[in-house]
C-alpha positions as CSV (number, residue, x, y, z in Angstrom):
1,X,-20.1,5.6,-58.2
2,X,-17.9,6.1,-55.4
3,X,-19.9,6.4,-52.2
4,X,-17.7,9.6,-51.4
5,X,-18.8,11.2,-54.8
6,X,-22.5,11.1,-53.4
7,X,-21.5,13.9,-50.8
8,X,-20.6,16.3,-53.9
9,X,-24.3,17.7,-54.1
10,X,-24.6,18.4,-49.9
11,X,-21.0,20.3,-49.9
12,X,-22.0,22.5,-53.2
13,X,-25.2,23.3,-51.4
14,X,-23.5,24.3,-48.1
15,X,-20.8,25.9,-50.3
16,X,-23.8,28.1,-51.4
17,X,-25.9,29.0,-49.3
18,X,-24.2,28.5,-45.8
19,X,-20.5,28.9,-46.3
20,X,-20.8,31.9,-48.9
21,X,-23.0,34.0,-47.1
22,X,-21.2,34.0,-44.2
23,X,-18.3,35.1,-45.8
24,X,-19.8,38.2,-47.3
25,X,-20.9,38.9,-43.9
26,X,-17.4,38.9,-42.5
27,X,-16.2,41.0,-45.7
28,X,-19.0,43.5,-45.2
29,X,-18.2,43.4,-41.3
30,X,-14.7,44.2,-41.8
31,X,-14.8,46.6,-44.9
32,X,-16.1,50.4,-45.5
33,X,-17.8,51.2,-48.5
34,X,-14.7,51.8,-51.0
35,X,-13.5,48.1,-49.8
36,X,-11.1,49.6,-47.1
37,X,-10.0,47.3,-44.0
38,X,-11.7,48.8,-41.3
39,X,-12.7,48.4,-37.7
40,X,-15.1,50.8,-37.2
41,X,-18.0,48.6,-37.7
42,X,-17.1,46.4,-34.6
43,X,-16.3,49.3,-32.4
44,X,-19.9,50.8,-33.2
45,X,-21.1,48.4,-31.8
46,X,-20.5,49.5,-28.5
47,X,-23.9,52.1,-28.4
48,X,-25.8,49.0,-29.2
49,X,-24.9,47.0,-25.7
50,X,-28.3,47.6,-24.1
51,X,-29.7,45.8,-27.1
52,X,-27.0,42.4,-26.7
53,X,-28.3,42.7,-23.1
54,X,-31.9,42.7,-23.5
55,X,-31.9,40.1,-25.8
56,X,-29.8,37.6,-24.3
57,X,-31.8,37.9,-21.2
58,X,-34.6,37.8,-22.8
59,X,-33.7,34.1,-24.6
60,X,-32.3,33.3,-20.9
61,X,-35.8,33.8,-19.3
62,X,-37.7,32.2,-22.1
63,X,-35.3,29.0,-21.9
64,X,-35.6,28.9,-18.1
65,X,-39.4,28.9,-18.7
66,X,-39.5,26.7,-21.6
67,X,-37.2,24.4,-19.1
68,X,-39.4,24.4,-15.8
69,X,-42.1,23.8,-18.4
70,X,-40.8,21.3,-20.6
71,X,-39.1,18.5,-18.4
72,X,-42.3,17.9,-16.6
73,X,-44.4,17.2,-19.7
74,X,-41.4,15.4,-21.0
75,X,-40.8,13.3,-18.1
76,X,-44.8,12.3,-17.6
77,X,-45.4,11.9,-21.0
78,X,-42.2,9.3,-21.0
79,X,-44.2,7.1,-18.5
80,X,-47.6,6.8,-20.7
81,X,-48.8,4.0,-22.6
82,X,-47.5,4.2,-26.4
83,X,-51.0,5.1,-27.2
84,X,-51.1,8.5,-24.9
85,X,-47.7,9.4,-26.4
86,X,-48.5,9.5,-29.8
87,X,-52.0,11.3,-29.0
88,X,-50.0,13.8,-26.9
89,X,-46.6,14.1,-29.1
90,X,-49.0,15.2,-32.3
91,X,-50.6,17.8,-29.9
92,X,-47.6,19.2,-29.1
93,X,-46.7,19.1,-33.1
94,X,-49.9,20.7,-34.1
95,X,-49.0,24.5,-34.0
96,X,-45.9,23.9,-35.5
97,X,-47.8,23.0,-38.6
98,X,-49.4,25.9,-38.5
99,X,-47.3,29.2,-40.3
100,X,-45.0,30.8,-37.5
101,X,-46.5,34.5,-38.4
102,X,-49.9,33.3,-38.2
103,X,-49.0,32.0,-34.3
104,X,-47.8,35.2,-33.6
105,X,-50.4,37.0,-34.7
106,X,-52.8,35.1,-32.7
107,X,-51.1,35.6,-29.6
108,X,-51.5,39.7,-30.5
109,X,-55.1,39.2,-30.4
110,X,-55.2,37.3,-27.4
111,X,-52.7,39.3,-25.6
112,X,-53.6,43.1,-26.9
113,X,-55.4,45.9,-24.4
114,X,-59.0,45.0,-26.0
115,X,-58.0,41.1,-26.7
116,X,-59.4,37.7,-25.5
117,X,-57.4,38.0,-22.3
118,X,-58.2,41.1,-21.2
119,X,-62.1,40.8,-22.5
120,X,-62.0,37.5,-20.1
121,X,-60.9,39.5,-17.3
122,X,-63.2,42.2,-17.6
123,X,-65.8,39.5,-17.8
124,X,-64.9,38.3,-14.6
125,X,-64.6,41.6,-12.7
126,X,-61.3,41.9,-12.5
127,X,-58.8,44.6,-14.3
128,X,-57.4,44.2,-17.2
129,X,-53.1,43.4,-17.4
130,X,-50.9,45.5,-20.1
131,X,-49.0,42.6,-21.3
132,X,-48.9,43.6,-25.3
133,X,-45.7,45.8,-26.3
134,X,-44.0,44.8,-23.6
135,X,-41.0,42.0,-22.5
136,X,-43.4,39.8,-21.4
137,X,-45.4,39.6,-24.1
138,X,-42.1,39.1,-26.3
139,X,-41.2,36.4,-22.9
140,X,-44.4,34.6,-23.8
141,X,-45.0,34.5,-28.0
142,X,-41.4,33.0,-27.2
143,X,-41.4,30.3,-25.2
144,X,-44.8,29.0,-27.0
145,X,-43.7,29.3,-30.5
146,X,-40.1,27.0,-28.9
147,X,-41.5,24.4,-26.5
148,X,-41.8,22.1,-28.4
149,X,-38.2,22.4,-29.4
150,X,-37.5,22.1,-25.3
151,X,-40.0,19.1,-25.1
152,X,-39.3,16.6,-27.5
153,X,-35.3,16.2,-27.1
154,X,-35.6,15.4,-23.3
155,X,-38.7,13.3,-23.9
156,X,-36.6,11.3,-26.6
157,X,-33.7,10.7,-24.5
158,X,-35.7,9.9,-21.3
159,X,-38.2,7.4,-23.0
160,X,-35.3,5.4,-23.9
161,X,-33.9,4.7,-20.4
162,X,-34.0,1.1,-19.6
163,X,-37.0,0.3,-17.0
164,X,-34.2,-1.9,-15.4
165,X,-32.6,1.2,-13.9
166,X,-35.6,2.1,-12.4
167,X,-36.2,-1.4,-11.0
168,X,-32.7,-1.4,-9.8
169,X,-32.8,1.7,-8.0
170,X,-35.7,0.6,-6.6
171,X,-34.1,-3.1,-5.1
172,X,-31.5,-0.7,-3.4
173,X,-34.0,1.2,-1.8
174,X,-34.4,4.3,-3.2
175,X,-37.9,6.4,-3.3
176,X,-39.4,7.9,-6.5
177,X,-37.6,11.4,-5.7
178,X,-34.2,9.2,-5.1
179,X,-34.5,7.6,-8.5
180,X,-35.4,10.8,-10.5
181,X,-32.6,12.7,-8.8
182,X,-30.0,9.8,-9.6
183,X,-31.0,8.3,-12.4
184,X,-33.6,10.1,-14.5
185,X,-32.0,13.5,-14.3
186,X,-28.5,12.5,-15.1
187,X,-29.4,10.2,-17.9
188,X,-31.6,12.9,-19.3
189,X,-29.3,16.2,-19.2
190,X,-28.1,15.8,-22.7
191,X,-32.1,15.7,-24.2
192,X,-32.2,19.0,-21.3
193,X,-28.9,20.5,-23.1
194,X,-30.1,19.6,-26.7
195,X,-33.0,21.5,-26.0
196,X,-31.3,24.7,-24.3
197,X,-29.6,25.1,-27.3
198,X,-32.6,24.5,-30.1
199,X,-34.5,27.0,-27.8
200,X,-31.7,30.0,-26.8
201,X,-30.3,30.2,-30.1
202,X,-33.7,31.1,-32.4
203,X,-34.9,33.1,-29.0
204,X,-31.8,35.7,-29.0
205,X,-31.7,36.3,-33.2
206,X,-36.1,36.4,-33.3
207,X,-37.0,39.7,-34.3
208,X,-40.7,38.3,-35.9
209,X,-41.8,38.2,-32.5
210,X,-40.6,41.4,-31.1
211,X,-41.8,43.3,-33.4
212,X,-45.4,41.8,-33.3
213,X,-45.6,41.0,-29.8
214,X,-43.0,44.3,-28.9
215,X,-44.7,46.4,-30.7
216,X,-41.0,48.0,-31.7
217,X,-41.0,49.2,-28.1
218,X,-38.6,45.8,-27.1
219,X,-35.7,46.0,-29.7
220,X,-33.6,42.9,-30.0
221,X,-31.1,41.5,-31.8
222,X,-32.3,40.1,-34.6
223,X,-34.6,43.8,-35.0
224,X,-31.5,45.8,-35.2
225,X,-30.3,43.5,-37.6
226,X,-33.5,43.9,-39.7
227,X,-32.9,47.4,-39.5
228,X,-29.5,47.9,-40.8
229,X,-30.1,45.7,-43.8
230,X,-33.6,46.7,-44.4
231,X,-35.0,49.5,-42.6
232,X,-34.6,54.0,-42.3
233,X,-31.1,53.4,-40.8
234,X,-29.7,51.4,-44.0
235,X,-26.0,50.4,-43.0
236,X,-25.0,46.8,-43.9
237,X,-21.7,46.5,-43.0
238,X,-22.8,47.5,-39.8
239,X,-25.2,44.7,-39.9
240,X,-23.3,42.4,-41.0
241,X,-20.5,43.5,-37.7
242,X,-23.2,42.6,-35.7
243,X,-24.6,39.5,-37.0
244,X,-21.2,38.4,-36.7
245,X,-20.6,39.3,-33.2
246,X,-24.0,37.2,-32.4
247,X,-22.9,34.4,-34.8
248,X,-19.4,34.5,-32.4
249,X,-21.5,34.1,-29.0
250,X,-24.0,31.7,-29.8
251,X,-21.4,29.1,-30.9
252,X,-19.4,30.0,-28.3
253,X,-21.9,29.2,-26.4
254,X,-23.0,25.9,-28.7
255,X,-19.3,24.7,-28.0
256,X,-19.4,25.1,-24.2
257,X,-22.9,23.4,-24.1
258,X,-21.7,20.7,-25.9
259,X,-18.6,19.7,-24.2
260,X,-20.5,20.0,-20.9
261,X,-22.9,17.6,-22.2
262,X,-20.1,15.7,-23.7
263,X,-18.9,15.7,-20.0
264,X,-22.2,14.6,-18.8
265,X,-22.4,11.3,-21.1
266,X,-19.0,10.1,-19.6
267,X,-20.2,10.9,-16.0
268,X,-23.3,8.8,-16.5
269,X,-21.9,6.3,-19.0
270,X,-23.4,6.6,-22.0
């Protein structure tokens, strides 16, 4: 058998389930409900803009977080023995093994009026926070349940810098700051920009964890979706317009992160 004969099974699969649906999505988008061409759906959107806001902001801030927290426990675990890494790596793995629902739900009874945090508090004399139902809470259940997504890609690029760079830098006379500003952090943006992107793009479509964590009181993307296909306000092609319009910006934004880091290799070398 030819070896180009082998790919036959991946391409009907994608033909299925990827390309397929995604074409009943843009006929739905662009249809009304006798099959009529129609803009209407995409020019509905418009009352919805709050909603594109909030959760693009939303994904923003947890991928900031997920960032500041991320490249640090990247960068230190890179410079443990082999040992340390795989003890640490599986710790990070752990809750991932775990169902993503269950994870949420934990964090609700951590995070709600009478939960773990707030019973802590009171323990301590101090008053209690209103985190549950609110961005923050949404903010948080988010950037634990993608992490790991943030961790691992800059850990596997950085880990694999040559300790002769480091040695070299250090002959010229450059200080620890020096050779993370110049050499680290260069080499390591792509693992930083694979990372943004496995983090943003589940963070702006999550509606799981707005409506546990949100309480339905922070309405994102990925809820309004839910809605139109699923809940009271049953309107698919509406749905399906703005599914569309999300699918449209997140690879837009998928493409500009790429060539940047495309950019970033060639400035570096790699």
């Amino acid at each position: 058998m030819k070896p180009k004969y082998l790919a036959i099974p991946y391409i009907v699969w994608m033909g299925i389930f990827v390309a397929a649906p995604v074409l009943i999505v843009v006929f739905y988008a662009f249809t009304t409900a006798d099959g009529g061409l129609t803009l209407s759906n995409i020019s509905e959107m418009g009352r919805f803009l709050p909603i594109f806001v909030r959760s693009f902001e939303l994904a923003f801030v947890s991928t900031i977080i997920c960032i500041v927290i991320g490249y640090p426990v990247a960068y230190i675990l890179s410079r443990e023995g082999a040992r340390v890494q795989r003890l640490i790596i599986m710790l990070i793995m752990l809750p991932m093994w775990m169902n993503f629902l269950l994870r949420t739900y934990a964090w609700m009874s951590i995070l709600e009026n009478t939960g773990l945090l707030n019973s802590l508090l009171t323990a301590l004399g101090l008053p209690a926070l209103q985190i549950i139902n609110t961005p923050s809470a949404v903010v948080i259940g988010m950037v634990y349940n993608f992490l790991p997504f943030m961790i691992l890609p800059i850990y596997s690029v950085i880990v694999k810098i040559d300790k002769s760079l480091y040695e070299a830098a250090q002959d010229l006379g450059a200080d620890t700051v020096s050779v993370f500003r110049k050499v680290v952090f260069p080499i390591s943006l792509p693992g930083v920009l694979s990372g943004v992107m496995m983090v943003f793009v589940p963070a702006v479509s999550t509606f799981v964890i707005s409506q546990l964590l949100g309480g339905g009181m922070v309405m994102m993307l990925g809820d309004l979706i839910d809605m139109q296909f699923l809940g009271s306000a049953y309107n698919p092609r509406l749905g399906s317009a703005i599914a569309l319009v999300m699918m449209i910006i997140v690879i837009l934004f998928m493409y500009v992160m790429n060539r940047f880091g495309e950019g970033e290799e060639k400035a570096v070398g790699l």
